[in-house]
N, C-alpha and C positions, 0 to 999 in steps of 0.2 A: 807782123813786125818786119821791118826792111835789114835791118843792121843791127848796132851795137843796143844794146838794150837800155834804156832808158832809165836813169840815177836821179830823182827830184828829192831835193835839200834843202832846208833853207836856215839862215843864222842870222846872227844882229850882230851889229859892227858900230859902237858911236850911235845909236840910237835909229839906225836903216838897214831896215828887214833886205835880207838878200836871199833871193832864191836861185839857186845853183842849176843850174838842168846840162844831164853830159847822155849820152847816146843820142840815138833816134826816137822820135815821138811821132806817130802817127794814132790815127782814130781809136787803136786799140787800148792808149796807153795814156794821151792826152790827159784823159781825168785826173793822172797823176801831178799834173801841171794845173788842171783848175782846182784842184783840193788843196793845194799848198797856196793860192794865191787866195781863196776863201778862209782859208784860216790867218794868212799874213792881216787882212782888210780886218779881221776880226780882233786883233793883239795889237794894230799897227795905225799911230795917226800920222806917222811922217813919212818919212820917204819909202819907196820898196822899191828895190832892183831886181830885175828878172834878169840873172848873168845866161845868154841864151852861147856862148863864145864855146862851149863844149858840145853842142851840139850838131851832128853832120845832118840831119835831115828834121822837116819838119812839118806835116801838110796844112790843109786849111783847119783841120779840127783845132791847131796848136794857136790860130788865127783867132779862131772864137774864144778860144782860155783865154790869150792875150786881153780880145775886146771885153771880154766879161770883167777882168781881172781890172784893166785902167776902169771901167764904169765901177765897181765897186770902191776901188781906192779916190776915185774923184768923189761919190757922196761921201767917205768917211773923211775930203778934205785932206788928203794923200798926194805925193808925187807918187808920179808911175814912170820907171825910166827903165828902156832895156840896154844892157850892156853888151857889146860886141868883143873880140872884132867877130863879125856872122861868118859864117861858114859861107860858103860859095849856093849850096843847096838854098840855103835859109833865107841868105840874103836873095838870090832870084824869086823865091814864094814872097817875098815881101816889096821886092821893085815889078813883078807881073803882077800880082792884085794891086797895086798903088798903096797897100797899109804902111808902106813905111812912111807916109805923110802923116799917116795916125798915129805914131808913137813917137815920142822923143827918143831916142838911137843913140847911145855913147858909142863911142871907138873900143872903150876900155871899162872894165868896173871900177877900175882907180879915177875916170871922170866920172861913172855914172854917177857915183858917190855923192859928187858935188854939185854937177848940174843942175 
């Protein structure tokens, strides 16, 4: 674990699953971020936000929950939207792999919402 230790939450707002994530998530911890998106995909046929805005660090493992997480909400017929604004770490893991062409990217949760 590099830092703050990693908080996965998630609530419903208006009928869109939010999942909250605040520390750092590396390889150790990640599962904690794919277990809340497999159970969201499993309770949830509309939108789900992944607020990723509390998070200061985040490596590739967090990349794969991500990609697991939209592939599951696309068969269940789901939006899959991440909220920002990214942390400086999160956002370069996401502009050096090119993923952030693979995800829709709010600024905020208050757009992700609607997006």
């Amino acid at each position: 674990m590099i830092g703050d230790e990693p908080v996965v939450s998630a609530t419903a707002y208006e009928g869109v699953a939010v999942i909250h994530v605040t520390g750092d998530l590396d390889e150790d911890t990640a599962h904690l971020l794919t277990e809340a998106l497999v159970t969201a995909a499993a309770n949830t046929s509309g939108r789900i936000v992944v607020d990723l805005s509390g998070t200061g660090f985040a490596d590739s493992s967090v990349l794969h929950a991500l990609f697991h997480g939209q592939k599951l909400h696309a068969t269940a017929g789901a939006s899959f939207v991440i909220a920002g604004p990214l942390q400086a770490a999160v956002l370069r893991l996401f502009e050096v792999t090119g993923s952030n062409r693979a995800f829709r990217v709010a600024d905020s949760l208050e757009t992700a919402m609607t997006c």
